[in-house]
Each structure stands twice: as structure tokens, then as C-alpha cells.
C-alpha positions as CSV (number, residue, x, y, z in Angstrom):
1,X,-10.2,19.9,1.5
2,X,-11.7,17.0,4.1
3,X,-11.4,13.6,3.6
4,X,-14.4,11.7,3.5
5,X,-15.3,10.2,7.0
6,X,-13.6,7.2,8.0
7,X,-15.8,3.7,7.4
8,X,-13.9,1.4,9.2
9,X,-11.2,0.9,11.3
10,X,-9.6,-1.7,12.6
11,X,-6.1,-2.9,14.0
12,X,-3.2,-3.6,11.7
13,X,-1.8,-7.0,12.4
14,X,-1.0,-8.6,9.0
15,X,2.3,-8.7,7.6
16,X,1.8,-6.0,4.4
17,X,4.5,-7.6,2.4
18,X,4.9,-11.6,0.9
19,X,7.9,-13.6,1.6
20,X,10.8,-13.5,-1.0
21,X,12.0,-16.9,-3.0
22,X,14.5,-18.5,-3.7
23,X,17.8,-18.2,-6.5
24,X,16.6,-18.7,-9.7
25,X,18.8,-21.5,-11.7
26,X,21.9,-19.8,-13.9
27,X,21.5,-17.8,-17.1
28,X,24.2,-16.4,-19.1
29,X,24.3,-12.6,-19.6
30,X,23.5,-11.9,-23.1
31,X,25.6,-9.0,-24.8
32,X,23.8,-5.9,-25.1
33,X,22.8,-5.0,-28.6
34,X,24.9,-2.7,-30.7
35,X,24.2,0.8,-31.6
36,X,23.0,2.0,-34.4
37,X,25.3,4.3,-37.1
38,X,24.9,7.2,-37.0
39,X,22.6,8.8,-39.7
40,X,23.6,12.6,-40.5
41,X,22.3,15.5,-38.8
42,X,19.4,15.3,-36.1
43,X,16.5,17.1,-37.4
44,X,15.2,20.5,-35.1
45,X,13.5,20.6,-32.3
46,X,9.8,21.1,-33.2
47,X,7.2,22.7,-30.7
48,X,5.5,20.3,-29.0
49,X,1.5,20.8,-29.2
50,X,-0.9,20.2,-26.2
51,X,-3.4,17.6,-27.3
52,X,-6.4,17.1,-25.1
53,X,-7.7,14.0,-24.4
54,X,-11.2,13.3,-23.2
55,X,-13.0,10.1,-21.5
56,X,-16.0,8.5,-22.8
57,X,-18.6,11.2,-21.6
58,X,-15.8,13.3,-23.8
59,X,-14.4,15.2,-20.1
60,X,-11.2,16.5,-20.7
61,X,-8.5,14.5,-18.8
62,X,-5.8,15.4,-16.9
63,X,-1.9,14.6,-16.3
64,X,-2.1,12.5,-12.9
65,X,0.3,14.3,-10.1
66,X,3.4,12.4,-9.6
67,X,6.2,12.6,-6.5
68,X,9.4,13.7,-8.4
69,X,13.3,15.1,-7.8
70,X,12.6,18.4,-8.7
71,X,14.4,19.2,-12.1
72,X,16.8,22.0,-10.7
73,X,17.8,19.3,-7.8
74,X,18.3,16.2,-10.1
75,X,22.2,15.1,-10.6
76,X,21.9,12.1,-12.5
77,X,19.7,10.6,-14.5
78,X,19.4,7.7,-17.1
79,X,17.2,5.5,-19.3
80,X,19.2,2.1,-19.9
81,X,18.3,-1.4,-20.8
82,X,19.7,-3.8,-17.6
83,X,20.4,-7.5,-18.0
84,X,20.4,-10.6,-15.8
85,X,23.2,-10.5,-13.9
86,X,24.3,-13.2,-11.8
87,X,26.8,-12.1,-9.3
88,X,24.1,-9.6,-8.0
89,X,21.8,-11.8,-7.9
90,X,23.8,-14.4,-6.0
91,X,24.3,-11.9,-3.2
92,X,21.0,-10.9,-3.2
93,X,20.1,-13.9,-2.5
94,X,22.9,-14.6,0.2
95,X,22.0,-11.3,2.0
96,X,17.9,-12.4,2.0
97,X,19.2,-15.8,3.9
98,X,21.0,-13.9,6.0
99,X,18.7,-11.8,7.6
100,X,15.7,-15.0,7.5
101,X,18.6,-16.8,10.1
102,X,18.9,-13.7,11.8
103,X,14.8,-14.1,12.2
104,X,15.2,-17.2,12.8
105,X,17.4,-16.9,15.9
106,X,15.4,-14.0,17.3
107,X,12.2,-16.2,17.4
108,X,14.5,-19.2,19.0
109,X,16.3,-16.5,21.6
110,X,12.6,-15.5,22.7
111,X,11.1,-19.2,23.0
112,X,14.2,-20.2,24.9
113,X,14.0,-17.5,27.8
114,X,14.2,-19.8,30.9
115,X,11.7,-17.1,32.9
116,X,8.0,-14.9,31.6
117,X,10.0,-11.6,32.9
118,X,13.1,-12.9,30.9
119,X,11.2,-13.6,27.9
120,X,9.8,-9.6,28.0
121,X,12.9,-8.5,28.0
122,X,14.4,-10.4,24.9
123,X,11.2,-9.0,23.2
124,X,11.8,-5.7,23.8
125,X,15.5,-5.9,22.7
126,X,14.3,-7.3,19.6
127,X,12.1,-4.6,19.2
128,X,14.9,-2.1,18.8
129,X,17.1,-4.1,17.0
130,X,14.4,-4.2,14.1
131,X,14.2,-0.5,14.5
132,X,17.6,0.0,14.2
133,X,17.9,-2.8,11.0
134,X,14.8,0.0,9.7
135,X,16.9,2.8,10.5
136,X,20.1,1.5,8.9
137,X,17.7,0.8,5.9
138,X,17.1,4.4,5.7
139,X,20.4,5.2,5.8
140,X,21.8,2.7,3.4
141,X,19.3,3.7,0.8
142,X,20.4,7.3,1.3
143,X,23.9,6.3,0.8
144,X,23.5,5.0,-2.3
145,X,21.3,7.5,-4.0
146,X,24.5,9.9,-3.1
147,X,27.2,7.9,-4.7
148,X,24.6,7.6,-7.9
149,X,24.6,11.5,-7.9
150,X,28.5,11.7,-7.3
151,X,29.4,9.1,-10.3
152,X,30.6,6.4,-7.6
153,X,28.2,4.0,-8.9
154,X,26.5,3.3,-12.0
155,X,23.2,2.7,-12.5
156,X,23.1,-0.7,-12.7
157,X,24.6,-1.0,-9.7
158,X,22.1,1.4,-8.5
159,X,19.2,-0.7,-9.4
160,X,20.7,-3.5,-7.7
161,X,21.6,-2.2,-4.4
162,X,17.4,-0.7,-4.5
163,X,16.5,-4.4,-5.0
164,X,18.7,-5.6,-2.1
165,X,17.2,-2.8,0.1
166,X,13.7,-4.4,-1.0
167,X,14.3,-7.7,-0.4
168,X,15.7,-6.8,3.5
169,X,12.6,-4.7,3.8
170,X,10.6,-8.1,3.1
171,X,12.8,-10.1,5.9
172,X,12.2,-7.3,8.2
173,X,8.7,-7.1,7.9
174,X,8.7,-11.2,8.3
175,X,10.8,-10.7,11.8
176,X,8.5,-7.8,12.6
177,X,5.2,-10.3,12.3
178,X,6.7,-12.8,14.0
179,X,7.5,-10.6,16.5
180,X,3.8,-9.5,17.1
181,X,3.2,-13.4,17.2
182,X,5.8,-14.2,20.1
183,X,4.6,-10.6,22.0
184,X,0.5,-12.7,21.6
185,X,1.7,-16.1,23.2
186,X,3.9,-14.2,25.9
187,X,1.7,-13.6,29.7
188,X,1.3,-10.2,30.7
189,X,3.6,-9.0,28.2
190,X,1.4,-6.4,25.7
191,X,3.7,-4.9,23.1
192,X,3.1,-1.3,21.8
193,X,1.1,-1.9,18.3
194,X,1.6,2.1,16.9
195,X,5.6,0.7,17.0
196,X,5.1,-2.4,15.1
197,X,3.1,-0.6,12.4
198,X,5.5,2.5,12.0
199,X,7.5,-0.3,11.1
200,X,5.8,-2.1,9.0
201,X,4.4,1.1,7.4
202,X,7.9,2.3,6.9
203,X,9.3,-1.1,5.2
204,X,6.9,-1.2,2.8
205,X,8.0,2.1,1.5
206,X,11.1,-0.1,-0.1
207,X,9.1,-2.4,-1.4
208,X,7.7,-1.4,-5.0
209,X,6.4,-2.5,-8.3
210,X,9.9,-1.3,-10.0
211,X,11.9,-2.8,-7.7
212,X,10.1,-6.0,-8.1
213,X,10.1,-6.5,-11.6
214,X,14.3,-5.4,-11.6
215,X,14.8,-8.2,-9.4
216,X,13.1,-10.0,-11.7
217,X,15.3,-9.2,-14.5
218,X,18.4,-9.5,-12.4
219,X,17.7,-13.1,-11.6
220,X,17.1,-14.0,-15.1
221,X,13.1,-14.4,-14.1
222,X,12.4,-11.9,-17.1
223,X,14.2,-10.4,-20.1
224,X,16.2,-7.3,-20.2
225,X,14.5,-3.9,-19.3
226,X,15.0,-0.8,-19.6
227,X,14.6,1.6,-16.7
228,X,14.9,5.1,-16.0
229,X,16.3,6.3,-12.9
230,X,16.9,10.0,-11.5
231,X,18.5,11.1,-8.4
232,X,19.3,14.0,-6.5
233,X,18.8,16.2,-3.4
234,X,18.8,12.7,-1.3
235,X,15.7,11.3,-3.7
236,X,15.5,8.9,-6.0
237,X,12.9,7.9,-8.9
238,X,12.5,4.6,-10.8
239,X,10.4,4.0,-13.5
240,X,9.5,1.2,-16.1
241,X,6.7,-0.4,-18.7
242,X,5.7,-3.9,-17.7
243,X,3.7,-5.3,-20.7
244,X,0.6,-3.0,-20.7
245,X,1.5,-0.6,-17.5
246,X,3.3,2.2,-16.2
247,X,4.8,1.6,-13.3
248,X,7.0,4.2,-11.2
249,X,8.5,4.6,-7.6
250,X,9.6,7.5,-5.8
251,X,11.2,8.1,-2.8
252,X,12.4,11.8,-1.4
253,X,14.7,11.3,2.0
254,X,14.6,15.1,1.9
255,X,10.7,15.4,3.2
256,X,10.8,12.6,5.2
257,X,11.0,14.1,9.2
258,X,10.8,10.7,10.7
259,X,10.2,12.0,14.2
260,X,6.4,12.4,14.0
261,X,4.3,11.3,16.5
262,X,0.6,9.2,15.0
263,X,-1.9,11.9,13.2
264,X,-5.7,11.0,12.8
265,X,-6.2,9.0,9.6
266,X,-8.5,12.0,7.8
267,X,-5.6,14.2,8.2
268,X,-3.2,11.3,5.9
269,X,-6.1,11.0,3.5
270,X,-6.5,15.3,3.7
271,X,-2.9,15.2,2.2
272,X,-3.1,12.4,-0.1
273,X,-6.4,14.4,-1.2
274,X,-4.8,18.3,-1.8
275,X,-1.6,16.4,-3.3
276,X,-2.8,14.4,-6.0
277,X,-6.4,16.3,-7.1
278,X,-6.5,14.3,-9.7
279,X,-6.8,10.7,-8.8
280,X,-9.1,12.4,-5.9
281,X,-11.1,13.5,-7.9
282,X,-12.2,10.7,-10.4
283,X,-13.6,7.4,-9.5
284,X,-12.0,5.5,-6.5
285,X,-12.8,1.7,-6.4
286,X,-11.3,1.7,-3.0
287,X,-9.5,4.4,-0.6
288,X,-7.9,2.7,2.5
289,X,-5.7,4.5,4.6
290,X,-2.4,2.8,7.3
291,X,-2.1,4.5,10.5
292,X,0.6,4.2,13.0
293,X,3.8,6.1,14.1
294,X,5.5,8.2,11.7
295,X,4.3,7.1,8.1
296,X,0.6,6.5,7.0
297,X,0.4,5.1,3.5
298,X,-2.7,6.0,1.8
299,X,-3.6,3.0,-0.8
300,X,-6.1,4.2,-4.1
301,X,-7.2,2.0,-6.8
302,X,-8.9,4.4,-9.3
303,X,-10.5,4.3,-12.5
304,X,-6.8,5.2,-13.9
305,X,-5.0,2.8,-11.9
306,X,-3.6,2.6,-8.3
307,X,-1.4,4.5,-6.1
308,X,0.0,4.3,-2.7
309,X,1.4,7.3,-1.3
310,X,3.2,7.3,2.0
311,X,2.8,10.2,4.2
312,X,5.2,11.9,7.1
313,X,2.9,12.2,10.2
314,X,5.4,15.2,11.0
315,X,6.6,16.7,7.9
316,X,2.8,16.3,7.0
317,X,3.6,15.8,3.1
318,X,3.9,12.3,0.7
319,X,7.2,11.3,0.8
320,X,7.5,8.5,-1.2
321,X,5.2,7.1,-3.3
322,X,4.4,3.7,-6.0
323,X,2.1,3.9,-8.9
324,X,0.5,1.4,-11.6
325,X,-1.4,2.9,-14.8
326,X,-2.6,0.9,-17.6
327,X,-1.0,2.4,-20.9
328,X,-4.4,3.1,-22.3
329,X,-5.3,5.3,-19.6
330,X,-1.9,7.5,-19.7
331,X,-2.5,11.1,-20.8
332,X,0.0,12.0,-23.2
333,X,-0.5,15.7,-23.8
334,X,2.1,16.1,-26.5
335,X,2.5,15.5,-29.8
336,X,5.4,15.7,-32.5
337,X,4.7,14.5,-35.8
338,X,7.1,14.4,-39.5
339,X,6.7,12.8,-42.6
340,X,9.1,11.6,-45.2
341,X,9.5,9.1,-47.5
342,X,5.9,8.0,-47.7
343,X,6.2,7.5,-43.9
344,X,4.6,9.4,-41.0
345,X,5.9,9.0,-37.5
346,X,3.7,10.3,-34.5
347,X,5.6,10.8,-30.9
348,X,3.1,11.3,-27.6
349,X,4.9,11.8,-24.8
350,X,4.9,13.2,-21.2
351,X,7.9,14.2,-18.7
352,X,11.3,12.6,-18.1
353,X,10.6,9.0,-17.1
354,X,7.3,9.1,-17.9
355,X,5.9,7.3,-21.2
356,X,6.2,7.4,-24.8
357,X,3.9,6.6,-27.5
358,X,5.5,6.0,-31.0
359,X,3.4,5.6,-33.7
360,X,4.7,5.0,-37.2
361,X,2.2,5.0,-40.7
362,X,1.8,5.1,-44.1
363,X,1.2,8.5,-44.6
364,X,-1.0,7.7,-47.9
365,X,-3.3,4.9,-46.0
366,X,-2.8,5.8,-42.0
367,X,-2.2,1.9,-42.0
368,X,0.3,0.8,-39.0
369,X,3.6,-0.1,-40.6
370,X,6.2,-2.2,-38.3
371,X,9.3,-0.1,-38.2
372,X,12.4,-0.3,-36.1
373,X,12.9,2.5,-33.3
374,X,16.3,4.1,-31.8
375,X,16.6,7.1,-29.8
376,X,19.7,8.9,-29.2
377,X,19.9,11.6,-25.7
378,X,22.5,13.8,-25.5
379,X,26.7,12.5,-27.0
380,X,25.9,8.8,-26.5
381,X,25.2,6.6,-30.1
382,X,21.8,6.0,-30.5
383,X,19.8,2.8,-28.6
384,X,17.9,0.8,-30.6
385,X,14.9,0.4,-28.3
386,X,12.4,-2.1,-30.6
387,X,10.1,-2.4,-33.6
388,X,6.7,-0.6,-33.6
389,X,5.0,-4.4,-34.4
390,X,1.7,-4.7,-36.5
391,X,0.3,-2.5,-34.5
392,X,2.7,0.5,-35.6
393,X,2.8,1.4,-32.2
394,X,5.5,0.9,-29.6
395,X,5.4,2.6,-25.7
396,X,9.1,3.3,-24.1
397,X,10.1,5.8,-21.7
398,X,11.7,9.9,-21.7
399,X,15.1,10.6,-21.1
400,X,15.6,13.7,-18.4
401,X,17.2,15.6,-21.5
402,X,16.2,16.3,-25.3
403,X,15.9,13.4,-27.8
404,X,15.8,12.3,-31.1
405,X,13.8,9.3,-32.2
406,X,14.3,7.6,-35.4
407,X,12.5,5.4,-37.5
408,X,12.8,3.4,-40.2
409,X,11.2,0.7,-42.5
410,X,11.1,0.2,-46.2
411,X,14.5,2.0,-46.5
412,X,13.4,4.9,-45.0
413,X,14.4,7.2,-42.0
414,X,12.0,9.7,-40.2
415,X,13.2,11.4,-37.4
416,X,12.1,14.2,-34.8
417,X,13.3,15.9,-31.7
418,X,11.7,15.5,-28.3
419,X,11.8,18.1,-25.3
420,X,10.4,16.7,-22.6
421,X,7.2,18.1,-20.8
422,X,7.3,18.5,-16.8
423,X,5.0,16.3,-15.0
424,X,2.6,17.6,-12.6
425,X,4.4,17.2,-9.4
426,X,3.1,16.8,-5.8
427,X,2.6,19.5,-4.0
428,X,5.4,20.4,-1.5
429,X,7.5,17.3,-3.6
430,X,9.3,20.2,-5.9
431,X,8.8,23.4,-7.5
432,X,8.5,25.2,-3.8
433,X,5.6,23.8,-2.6
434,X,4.5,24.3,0.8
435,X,3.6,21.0,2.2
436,X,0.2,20.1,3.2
437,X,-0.5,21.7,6.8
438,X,-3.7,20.3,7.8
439,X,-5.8,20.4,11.2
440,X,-4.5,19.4,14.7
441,X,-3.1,15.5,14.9
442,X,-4.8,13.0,17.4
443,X,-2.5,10.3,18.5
444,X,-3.7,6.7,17.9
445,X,-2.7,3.2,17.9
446,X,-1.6,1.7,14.3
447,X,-5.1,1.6,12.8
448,X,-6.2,1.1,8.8
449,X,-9.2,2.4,7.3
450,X,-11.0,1.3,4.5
451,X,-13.2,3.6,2.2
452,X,-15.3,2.0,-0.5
453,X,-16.9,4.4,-3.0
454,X,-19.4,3.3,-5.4
């Protein structure tokens, strides 16, 4: 498949990331909530029908492809409410100051060079000192994902070591703009653009939508969330609801080559094309794609939602990848349903990590009742995880294993088992795919394109 040609293109010199802020003020840690009795015997899994759901011109709609640890290569996984937590955040916030004085005496080292040919060469140290802070990034990340997989950590203390990895990312990208501002104002001295946009490129790989709203949490900035996070084979996934949306990261250190050299910007958006058909393949608001060096991340806002998809210029596959998708607009293919007690509880659901729909009604009047939700995965007690509301209708995420999910309201309980679908996942991200080997690369300076499609 070819992309579609190239609009325009011009060079990338913004920073792609915002600035981080400051500690929020203290908030004591509330105590989790208790769990739920037990209530007898789980009921037996039920088959799972595929339910199709069509758009307004009543076209069938399909699961959108996702970047995922492929299920025979996941080690640990878990859905679990996290808290604000104020030691974490405290360091998080030390460590972000940390690395803005490190900047800070960069910029300072440079200005103060007593000679032009000086000044060059304290630029060009502080080149590779902000590709070896990327490097160690990399590496740091990995490090953690492992102990995850081993037991060594948990996965709260997972979630906070992504975060602190994000908010470095952010400092890193600051030091790397005002690196490209010192290189401008510095005679004769013209430094090598494709560099400082692998960089930036690569940083904003840490920096997702998950990640942001757990620091959020962390800090006390929002209430306690739960999140589900899988890792194995050297990849992680994260995954969350934020009010309306589906949000979900994924990163897999096992595709990424890292030693690529830049490919032509079609070729990025070739892969991004053949690797998620779907999203390709409906109606793109806007397509643009960020060359330079070793990672090209392809940005989409669709009719669906958005995605950015980061590709290996060597590896030529999406190694990591963030997405947004409105609730309304998420395809929940399968359906449970049981009755008892005058009640009628509907489960739609997708793949570990991936949404849940629960629906609860009277099953004389189909009217929404507000009933009280736990679900129980695998020995531990169940997890009360809300109340349907008014609505009767309440969205929370798969566990990576069977489930039961409970209900109950006017004194009755209504229960069924869920076995989790498996999502659609990117080509050459699991289930032996073979990457996405497209036509020859043309090396370039760090570039964006911008698509607009009507």
C-alpha cells in the first residue's frame, strides 16, 4: 500500500512536548476501599457472541489495531485502582528540578565560552550528553519493565517509575530546544538538525496520555484510577478511561533497532498505513508525519479518535504507540448477558486492557437501574469498581485473565463470566508478524509532513 503524496514539508524546530509544573500542595492518601464478601459460587463461563456494530450509513465497524505484548510473551499483568501518593510524587518532582539545573548549566556553560571555536565545542559535548541522558532513558525504562515481570516491583511502583521517565523526557526535550537555540545564535557553527529531531522524536515516545493522567493522580491533581498494565518480552502496555475516552500506551523495546539511518516520510506513513488498516482506512481529519534519525512518529486524528504511532526507520515496524478514543466510538464486539431476580445485566467487552461496557436493567421495562459493580480475576477477593449511575451503564477496563462481574441492586445479585477477546494487534507487534518491509529509504534531514484530507 502507498501513502498518499506528501503536502508539505517543512523543518522540525519546535519543542513537541510542554514544560512540566510544579509539586502540587499535600493530600493525604485515602485507604483503599474494602472488598466485597464473597457471594457463593461464580456462575460458568458463557460463550461470548460477536455483535456487529454499524456507523450511521449502517457500515459494519471494525476493532481498531492496537500495539500489544503478545499474549504468549506477557509476564505480568494487572488492573488496580492507584492513589495519590506523596513520597513519589515528591521525588518526582525533585528529579524534574534536577535535570531543569542540569539545563540550566548547559545553556550557562555555552554562553560563557571565552572563544566562537570554544563555544562549538561545548555545543557539541552537549549534544552527546543529551544523547546519552536519551540512551540511559531507554535503558532505565527497560530496566523497570524487567523487574515488573520478575515480581521485583509492583505495579504501583511501576506506574511511578513510567511517570518519572516522562517527566525527564519533558526536561530533555526542553535542554534539546534550547540547544537548537544556542547552535542559531552561535557564528559558523550549524548543528546537524536529523540529530536534534531523532531526539526529540524519540523522547516523545515517553511522553503519553496514560502517563500523564497517572501523574496526575499521583500528585493528588485527580482522584484514584484504576489502570491496567501488562509487561513482558522487554514491552510494556498502559491503559486507562479518562471521563469519556480510552486512552492507551504501548511501548515494545523488543522491535525497536535504534540504529537506523532517516527513511523517506511515505515509507513511515506506508507502515503506519499496512499496520493499522483500520484507522487508514476511514476518515482522517489530519495525517502528519515526523521525520528524522531513527524514529518517525506518524500523528492521525480520525473520525474514531487519534493515534500516534512511532516507527523504527531500521526495524521498519511501529514500536511504540499512544491512542485516544471517545467511548462512544469503541467497538465492543462481545456480548454476555443473564437475568435474575427481575434484573438483567449486559457485559460488552473487548481484549485484556481494553474497555468494558456494563449495563444493568429492569428486565420487565429495559429501564436503566443504578447498581453497584465488583469484579473478581483469578484468587484475589472481588474489587468493587463503582455504581452503574442513572444511566445503568458504567465503562471499566479487562483483566489479562477470566472474570466475573457482579451486580447488585434492590437485594439482588446477577453475575456472569468474562473471557477476554484478543485485540487486533499490529502487524509484526505479536502473533508472528513480519514487519512492514517497504521500498528503498532516502536519507533526509528531520522533516514533518502534514496531510489534510477532507
Amino acid at each position: 500500500m502507498r501513502a498518499l503524496p506528501v503536502l508539505v514539508v517543512a523543518l522540525l524546530l519546535s519543542s513537541t512536548v510542554g514544560a512540566t509544573g510544579g509539586l502540587a500542595g499535600v493530600v493525604s492518601e485515602p485507604s483503599p476501599p474494602a472488598p466485597a464478601p464473597e457471594s457463593g459460587p461464580e456462575p460458568a463461563a458463557l460463550d461470548a457472541p460477536v455483535v456487529a456494530q454499524t456507523d450511521e450509513n449502517r457500515t459494519t465497524l471494525r476493532q481498531i489495531n492496537v500495539l500489544d505484548v503478545p499474549p504468549e510473551s506477557v509476564d505480568r499483568s494487572v488492573v488496580a485502582r492507584h492513589y495519590v501518593d506523596l513520597g513519589p510524587a515528591v521525588g518526582l518532582s525533585t528529579n524534574a528540578t534536577t535535570h531543569r539545573l542540569r539545563t540550566l548549566a548547559m545553556v550557562e556553560r555555552v554562553r560563557r565560552a571565552e572563544t566562537t571555536d570554544l563555544r562549538r565545542e561545548r555545543l557539541l559535548a552537549a549534544l552527546r550528553d543529551l544523547e546519552t541522558a536519551v540512551d540511559e532513558l531507554d535503558r532505565r525504562q527497560t530496566a523497570a519493565v524487567d523487574a515488573y515481570s520478575r515480581g521485583e516491583l509492583t505495579s504501583q511502583e511501576l506506574l511511578v517509575t513510567l511517570v518519572g521517565i516522562s517527566i525527564t523526557a519533558q526536561e530533555l526535550n526542553d535542554r534539546r530546544t534550547q540547544l537548537e537555540e544556542l547552535s542559531a545564535d552561535t557564528r559558523g557553527f550549524d548543528i546537524d538538525r536529523g540529530r536534534l529531531a531523532s531526539i526529540g522524536n524519540r523522547l516523545s515516545a515517553f511522553i503519553g496520555p496514560v502517563r500523564g493522567h497517572a501523574r496526575a493522580v499521583l500528585r493528588g491533581n485527580a482522584d484514584p484510577h484504576r489502570f491496567y498494565v501488562a509487561t513482558g518480552a522487554g514491552g510494556v502496555t498502559i491503559s486507562t478511561i479518562i471521563g469519556d475516552t480510552y486512552v492507551r500506551e504501548a511501548y515494545r523495546g523488543d522491535l525497536r533497532n535504534g540504529a537506523g539511518s532517516a527513511i523517506e516520510l511515505e515509507v513511515a506513513l506506508d507502515i503506519v498505513a499496512e499496520s493499522y488498516p483500520v484507522i487508514w482506512n476511514t476518515t482522517r481529519e489530519q495525517t502528519q508525519v515526523f521525520g528524522g534519525g531513527e524514529t518517525y512518529p506518524v500523528r492521525i486524528g480520525h473520525s474514531r479518535g487519534d493515534l500516534t504511532a512511532y516507527v523504527d526507520s531500521d526495524a521498519r515496524i511501529v514500536y511504540a504507540e499512544h491512542q485516544r478514543r471517545p467511548l462512544e466510538t469503541v467497538v465492543t464486539d462481545q456480548r454476555l448477558e443473564r437475568a435474575d431476580g427481575g434484573l438483567r445485566l449486559v457485559v460488552n467487552h473487548t481484549y485484556p486492557g481494553g474497555p468494558v461496557q456494563i449495563r444493568v436493567v429492569d428486565e420487565a421495562t429495559d429501564d436503566p437501574v443504578e447498581a453497584s459493580v465488583t469484579i473478581k480475576a483469578g484468587p484475589t477477593p472481588p474489587e468493587p469498581v463503582g455504581t452503574t449511575g442513572s444511566d445503568g451503564t458504567l465503562w471499566t477496563l479487562s483483566p489479562n485473565r477470566q472474570y466475573t462481574v457482579t451486580v447488585e441492586a434492590r437485594g439482588t445479585n446477577v453475575s456472569t463470566v468474562v473471557v477476554p477477546g484478543v485485540p487486533p494487534r499490529v502487524v509484526g507487534g505479536g502473533d508472528g508478524g513480519d514487519g512492514n518491509a517497504t521500498a528503498t529509504a532516502t536519507p533526509m534531514d528531520g522533516a514533518v509532513a502534514d496531510l489534510y484530507h477532507p
